[in-house]
Wavefront OBJ file of the C-alpha trace (Angstrom):
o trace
v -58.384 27.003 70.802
v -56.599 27.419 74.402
v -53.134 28.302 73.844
v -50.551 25.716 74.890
v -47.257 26.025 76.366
v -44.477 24.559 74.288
v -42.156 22.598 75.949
v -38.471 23.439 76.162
v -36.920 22.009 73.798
v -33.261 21.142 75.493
v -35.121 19.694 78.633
v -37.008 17.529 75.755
v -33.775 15.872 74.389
v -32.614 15.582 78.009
v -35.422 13.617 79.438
v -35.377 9.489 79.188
v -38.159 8.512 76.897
v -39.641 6.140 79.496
v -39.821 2.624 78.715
v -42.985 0.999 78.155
v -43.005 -0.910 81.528
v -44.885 -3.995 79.746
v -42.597 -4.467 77.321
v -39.659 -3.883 79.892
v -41.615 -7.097 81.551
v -41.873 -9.390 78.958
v -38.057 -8.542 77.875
v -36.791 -9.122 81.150
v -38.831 -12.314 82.053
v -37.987 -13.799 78.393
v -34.575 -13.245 78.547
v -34.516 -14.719 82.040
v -36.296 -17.775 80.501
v -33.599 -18.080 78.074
v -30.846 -17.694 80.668
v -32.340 -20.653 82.538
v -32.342 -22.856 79.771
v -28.827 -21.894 78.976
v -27.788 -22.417 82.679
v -29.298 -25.996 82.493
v -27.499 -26.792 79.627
v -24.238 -25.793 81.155
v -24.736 -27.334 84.183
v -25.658 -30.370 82.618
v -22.233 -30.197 80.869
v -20.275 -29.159 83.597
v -21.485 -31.150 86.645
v -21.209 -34.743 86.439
v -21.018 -36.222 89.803
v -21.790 -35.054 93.186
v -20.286 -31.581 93.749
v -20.063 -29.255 96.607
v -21.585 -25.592 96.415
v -18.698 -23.645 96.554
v -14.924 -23.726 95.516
v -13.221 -25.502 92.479
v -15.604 -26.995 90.217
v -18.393 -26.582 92.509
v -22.120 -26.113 91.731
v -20.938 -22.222 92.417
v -18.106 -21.845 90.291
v -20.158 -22.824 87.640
v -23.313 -20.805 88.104
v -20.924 -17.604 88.913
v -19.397 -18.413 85.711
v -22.748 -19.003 83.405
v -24.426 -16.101 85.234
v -21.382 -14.119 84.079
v -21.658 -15.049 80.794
v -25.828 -14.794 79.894
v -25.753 -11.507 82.152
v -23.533 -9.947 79.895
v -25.017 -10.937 76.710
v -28.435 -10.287 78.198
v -27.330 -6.202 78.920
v -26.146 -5.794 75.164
v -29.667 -6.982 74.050
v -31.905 -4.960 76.641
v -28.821 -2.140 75.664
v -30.024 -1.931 72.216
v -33.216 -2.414 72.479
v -34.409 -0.539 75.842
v -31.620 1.358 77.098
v -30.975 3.344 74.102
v -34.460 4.426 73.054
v -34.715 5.555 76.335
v -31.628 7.966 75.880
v -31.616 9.441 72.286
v -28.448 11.289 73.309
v -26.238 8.461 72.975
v -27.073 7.914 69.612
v -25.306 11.190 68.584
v -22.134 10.061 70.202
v -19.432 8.614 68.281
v -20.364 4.731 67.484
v -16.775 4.250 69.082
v -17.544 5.851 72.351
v -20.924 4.505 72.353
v -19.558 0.940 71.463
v -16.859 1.411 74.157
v -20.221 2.940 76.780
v -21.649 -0.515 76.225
v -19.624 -2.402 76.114
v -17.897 -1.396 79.120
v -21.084 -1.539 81.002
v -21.910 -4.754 79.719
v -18.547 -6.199 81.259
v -19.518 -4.329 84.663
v -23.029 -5.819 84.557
v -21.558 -9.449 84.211
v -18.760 -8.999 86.703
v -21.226 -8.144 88.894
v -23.318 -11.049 88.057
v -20.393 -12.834 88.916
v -19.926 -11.599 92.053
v -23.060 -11.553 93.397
v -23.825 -15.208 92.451
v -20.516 -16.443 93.777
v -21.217 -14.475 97.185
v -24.954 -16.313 97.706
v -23.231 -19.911 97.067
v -20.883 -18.665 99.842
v -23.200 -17.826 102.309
v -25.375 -21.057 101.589
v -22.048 -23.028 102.077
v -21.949 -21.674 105.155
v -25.126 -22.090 105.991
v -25.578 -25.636 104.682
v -22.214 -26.945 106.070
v -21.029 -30.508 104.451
v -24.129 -30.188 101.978
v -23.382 -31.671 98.005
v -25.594 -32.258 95.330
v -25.851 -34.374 92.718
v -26.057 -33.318 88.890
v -29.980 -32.584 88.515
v -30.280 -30.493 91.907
v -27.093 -28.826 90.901
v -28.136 -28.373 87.407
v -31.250 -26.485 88.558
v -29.695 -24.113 91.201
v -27.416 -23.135 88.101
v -30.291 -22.352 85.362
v -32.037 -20.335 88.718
v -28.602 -18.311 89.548
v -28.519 -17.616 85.394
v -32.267 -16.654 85.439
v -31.997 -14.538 88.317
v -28.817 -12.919 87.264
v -30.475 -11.472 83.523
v -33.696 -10.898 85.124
v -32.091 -8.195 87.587
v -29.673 -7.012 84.890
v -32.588 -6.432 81.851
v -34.423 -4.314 84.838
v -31.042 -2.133 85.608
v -30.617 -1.566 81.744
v -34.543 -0.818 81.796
v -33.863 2.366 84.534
v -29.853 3.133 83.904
v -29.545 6.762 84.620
v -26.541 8.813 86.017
v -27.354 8.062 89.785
v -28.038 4.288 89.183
v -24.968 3.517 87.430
v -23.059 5.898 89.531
v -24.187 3.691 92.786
v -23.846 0.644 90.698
v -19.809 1.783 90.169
v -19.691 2.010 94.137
v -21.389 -1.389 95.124
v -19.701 -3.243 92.646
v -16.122 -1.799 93.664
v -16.314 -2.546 97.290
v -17.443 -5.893 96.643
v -14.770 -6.493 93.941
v -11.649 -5.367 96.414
v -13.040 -6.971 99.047
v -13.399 -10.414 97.022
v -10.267 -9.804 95.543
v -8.891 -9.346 99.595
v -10.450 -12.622 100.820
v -9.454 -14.646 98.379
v -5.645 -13.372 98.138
v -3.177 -15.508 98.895
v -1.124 -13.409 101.365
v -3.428 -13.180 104.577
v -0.928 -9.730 105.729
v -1.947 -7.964 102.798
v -2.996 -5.326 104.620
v 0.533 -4.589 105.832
v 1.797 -3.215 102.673
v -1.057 -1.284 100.463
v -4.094 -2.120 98.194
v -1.574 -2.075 95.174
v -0.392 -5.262 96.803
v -3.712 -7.359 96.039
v -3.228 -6.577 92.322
v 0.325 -7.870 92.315
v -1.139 -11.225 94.411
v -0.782 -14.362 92.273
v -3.774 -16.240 90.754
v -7.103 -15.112 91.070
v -6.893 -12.716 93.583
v -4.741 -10.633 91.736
v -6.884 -11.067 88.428
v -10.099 -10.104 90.630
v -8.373 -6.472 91.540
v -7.236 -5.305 88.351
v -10.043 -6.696 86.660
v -12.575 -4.236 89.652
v -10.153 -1.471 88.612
v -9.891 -1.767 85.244
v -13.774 -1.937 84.307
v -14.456 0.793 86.863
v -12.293 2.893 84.640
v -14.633 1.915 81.646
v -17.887 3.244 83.740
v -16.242 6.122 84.941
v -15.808 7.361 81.257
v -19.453 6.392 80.518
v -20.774 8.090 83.658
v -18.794 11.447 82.284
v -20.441 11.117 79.437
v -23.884 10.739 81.433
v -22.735 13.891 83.689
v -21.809 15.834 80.816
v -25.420 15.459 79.067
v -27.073 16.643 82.455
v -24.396 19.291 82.811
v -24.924 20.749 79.757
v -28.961 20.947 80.460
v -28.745 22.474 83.493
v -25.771 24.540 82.338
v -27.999 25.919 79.186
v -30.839 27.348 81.857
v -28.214 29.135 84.176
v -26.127 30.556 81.958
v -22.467 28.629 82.710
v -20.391 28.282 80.132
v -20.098 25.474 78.109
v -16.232 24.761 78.836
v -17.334 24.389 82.369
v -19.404 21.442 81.044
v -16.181 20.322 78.736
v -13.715 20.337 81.884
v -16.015 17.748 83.979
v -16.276 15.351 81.013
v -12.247 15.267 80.467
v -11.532 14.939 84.266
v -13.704 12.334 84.123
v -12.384 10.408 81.276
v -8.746 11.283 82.507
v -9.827 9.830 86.350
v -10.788 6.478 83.758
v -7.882 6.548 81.633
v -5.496 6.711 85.206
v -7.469 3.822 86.658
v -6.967 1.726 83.445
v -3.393 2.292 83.953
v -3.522 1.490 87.333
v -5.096 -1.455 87.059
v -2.547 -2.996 83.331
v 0.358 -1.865 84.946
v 0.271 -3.688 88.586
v 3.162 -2.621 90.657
v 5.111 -5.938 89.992
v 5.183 -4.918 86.607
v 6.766 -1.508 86.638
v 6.476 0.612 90.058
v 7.382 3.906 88.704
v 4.489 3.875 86.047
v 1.978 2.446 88.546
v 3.003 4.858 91.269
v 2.794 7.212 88.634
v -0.701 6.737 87.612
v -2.340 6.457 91.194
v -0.789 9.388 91.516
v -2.159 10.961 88.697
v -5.273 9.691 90.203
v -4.806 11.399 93.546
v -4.426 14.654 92.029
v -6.892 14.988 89.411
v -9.838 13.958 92.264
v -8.272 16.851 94.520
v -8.464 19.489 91.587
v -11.794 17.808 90.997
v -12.860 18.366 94.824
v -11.696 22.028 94.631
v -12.573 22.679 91.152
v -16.226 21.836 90.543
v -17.544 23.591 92.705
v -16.410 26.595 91.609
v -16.967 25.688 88.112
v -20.765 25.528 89.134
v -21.248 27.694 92.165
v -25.462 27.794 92.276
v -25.119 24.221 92.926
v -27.145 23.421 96.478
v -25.726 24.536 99.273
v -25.802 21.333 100.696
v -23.296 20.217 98.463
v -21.399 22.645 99.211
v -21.176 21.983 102.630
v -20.675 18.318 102.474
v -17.710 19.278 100.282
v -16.561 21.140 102.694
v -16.636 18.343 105.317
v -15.001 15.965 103.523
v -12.072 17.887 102.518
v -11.687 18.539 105.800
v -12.053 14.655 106.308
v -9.233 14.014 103.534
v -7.022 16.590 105.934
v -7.325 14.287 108.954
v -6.803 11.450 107.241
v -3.646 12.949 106.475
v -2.478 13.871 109.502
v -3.479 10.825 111.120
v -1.021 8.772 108.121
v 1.377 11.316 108.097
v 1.016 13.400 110.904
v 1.268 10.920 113.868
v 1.156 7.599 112.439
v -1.840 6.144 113.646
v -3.209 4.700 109.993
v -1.010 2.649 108.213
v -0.702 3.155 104.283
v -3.579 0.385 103.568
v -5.770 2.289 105.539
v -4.908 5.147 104.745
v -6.032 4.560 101.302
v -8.991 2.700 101.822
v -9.917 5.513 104.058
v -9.589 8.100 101.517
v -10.885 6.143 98.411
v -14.165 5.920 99.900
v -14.760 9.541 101.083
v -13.510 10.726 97.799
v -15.698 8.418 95.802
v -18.725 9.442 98.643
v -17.911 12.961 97.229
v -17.865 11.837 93.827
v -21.734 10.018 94.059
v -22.622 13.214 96.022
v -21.650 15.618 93.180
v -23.325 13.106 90.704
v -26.984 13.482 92.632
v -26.722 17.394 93.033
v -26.471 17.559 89.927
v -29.249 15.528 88.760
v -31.521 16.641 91.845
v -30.573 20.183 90.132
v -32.190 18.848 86.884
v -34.946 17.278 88.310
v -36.074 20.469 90.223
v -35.379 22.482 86.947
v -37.884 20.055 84.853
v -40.455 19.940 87.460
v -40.230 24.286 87.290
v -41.071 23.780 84.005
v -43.385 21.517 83.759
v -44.944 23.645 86.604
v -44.824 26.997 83.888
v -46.260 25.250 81.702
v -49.396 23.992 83.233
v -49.748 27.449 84.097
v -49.542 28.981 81.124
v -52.421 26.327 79.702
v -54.164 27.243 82.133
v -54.286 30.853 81.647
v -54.662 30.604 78.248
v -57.882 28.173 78.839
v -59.263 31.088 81.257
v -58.463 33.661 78.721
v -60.523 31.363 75.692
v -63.212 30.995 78.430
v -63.996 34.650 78.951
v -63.480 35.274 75.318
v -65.742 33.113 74.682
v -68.042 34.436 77.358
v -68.369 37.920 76.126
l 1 2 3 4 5 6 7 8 9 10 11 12 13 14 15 16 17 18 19 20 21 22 23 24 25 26 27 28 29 30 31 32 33 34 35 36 37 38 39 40 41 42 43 44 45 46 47 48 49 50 51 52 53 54 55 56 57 58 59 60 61 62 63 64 65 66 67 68 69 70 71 72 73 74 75 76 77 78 79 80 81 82 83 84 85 86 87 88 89 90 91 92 93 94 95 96 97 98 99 100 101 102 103 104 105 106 107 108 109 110 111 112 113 114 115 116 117 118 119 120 121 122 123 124 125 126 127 128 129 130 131 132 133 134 135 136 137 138 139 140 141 142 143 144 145 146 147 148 149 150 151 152 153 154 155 156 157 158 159 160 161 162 163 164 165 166 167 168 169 170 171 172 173 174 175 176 177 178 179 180 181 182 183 184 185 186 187 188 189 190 191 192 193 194 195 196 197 198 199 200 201 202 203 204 205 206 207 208 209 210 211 212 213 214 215 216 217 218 219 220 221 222 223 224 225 226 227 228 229 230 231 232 233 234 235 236 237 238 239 240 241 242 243 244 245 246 247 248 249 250 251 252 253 254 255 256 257 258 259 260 261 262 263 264 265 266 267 268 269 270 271 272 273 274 275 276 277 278 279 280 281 282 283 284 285 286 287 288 289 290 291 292 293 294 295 296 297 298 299 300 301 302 303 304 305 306 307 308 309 310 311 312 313 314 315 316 317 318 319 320 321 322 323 324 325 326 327 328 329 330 331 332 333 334 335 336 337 338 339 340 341 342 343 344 345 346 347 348 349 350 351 352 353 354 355 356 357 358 359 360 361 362 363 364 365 366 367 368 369 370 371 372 373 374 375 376 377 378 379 380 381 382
């Protein structure tokens, strides 16, 4: 017989097991089934009368809120019975830490749900100026929005890797502040600094801490998610693994600030919530500095963008500081996002590092088959 490569066995644990796409189907469409018939129930509750499609105790309030709810529930099912076959690794984490994972990303999922659905009842308001419906139409656009809702979040459990859920953190962020800032009560917001939304009364206020305080819970998950990758990539170049150790707890620390940040608003206590963001500001600088140099054969294009946006963070400064031409709001807002662009960046180099170090394998390994078929050939010859 032709000798056969074996395959490595770290890059073996690392890789998803795929999900059988059929089964992925059927999960996803029957769970949206059962979100539908949920949603109708629901809606058959909750709207009596002729309602409008957005604001209090609209047709919208009510689908945001039911899409919320079967979204969530929907993620722990396709969790347990997609998302972790598909990642054996998380099965040898603590059952806390994996509880906590999914949890946590369960929460996100639904939040999102939430804000997505609300959004599209927005725009149709909009759109459909003056329009109300009575209880059956309105019953049905709420069992669609629930449908729709578990049918997209079965198919993001289905292909949850480190770059999905790190864009997934992003999206949902900027559209939680920004709901959070167009709902809050105070219109001049802006004047004082993003702190001020979470200290806003009612649900603006709620929205904010709520965005911060679940993309804490993701931001541990996705260190745990980096870490596993790390530690592949880390075993086939030769860092050591305390390199691999010191992006995990900056991680979880960055999660643990942002959880503070977002319990301890700055109408609570301003020392300890100063304190925190703080905290925050200073571990993503060592983080910007650090990791690189904790894995220097990272592309060089990472490098480089690294480079840029420090250099990006600088002006920003200068421009708050400096001269005064950004005011503290945007000053932040300005620097959140290219630190979290850096963030997502770092994420993808190192999983585009993986990739390319899988498909060299799988590349040595076809070619050892194949000389050991040549080699059983031409024994077999003579």
């Amino acid at each position: 017989m032709a000798p056969t490569a074996s395959p490595d066995p770290q890059l073996a644990s690392h890789r998803p097991v795929p999900a059988d796409p059929e089964r992925a189907e059927n999960l996803a469409l029957l769970l949206a089934a059962a979100a539908a018939v949920v949603g109708a129930v629901i809606g058959l509750i909750r709207l009596q009368g002729t309602r409008p499609l957005t604001g209090t105790g609209s047709i919208g309030e009510t689908a945001s809120y039911a899409a919320m709810g079967t979204a969530g529930i929907a993620f722990l099912i396709a969790a347990r019975l997609i998302t972790l076959p598909m990642h054996p690794w998380l099965r040898r984490l603590g059952w806390w830490r994996r509880l906590s994972n999914l949890l946590g990303l369960a929460a996100l999922h639904a939040m999102f749900a939430y804000l997505l659905t609300a959004v599209l009842f927005a725009v149709f308001a909009t759109a459909f100026r003056g329009v109300a419906l009575d209880p059956v139409a309105g019953t049905f656009w709420v069992a669609v929005a629930c449908g729709i809702a578990v049918y997209v979040v079965v198919g993001s459990a289905s292909a949850l890797t480190t770059s999905s859920l790190s864009g997934l953190l992003m999206v949902f962020m900027v559209g939680g502040v920004l709901g959070s800032a167009m709902s809050a009560p105070d219109p001049h917001w802006w004047r004082h600094h993003f702190s001020w939304l979470g200290a806003e009364a009612g649900g603006s206020g709620l929205a904010f801490n709520l965005t911060l305080l679940l993309a804490g819970f993701t931001l541990v998950t996705i260190g745990d998610f980096l870490a596993h990758d790390l530690d592949i990539w880390a075993a086939h170049t030769g860092a050591e693994r305390w390199r691999v150790r010191t992006v995990r707890g900056a991680m979880i620390l960055l999660g643990l600030l942002l959880l503070a940040v977002a319990l301890i608003p700055v109408d609570v206590s301003k020392t300890w919530h100063d304190m925190a963001a703080q905290g925050i500001v200073v571990v993503f600088a060592a983080a910007i500095v650090g990791f690189p140099l904790l894995f220097p054969r990272l592309s060089e294009g990472f490098r480089a963008a690294t480079l840029v946006i420090v250099a990006a963070l600088l002006v920003c400064v200068v421009l708050w500081k400096g001269i005064g031409y950004l005011n503290t709001t945007a000053f932040e807002m300005g620097s959140a996002a290219i630190v979290f662009t850096w963030l997502l960046l770092f994420v993808r180099s190192v999983t585009a590092a993986v990739g390319s170090l899988e498909r060299q394998t799988d590349a040595d390994s076809v070619a050892t088959s194949h000389e050991g078929s040549n080699v059983h050939v031409c024994r077999s010859t003579h």
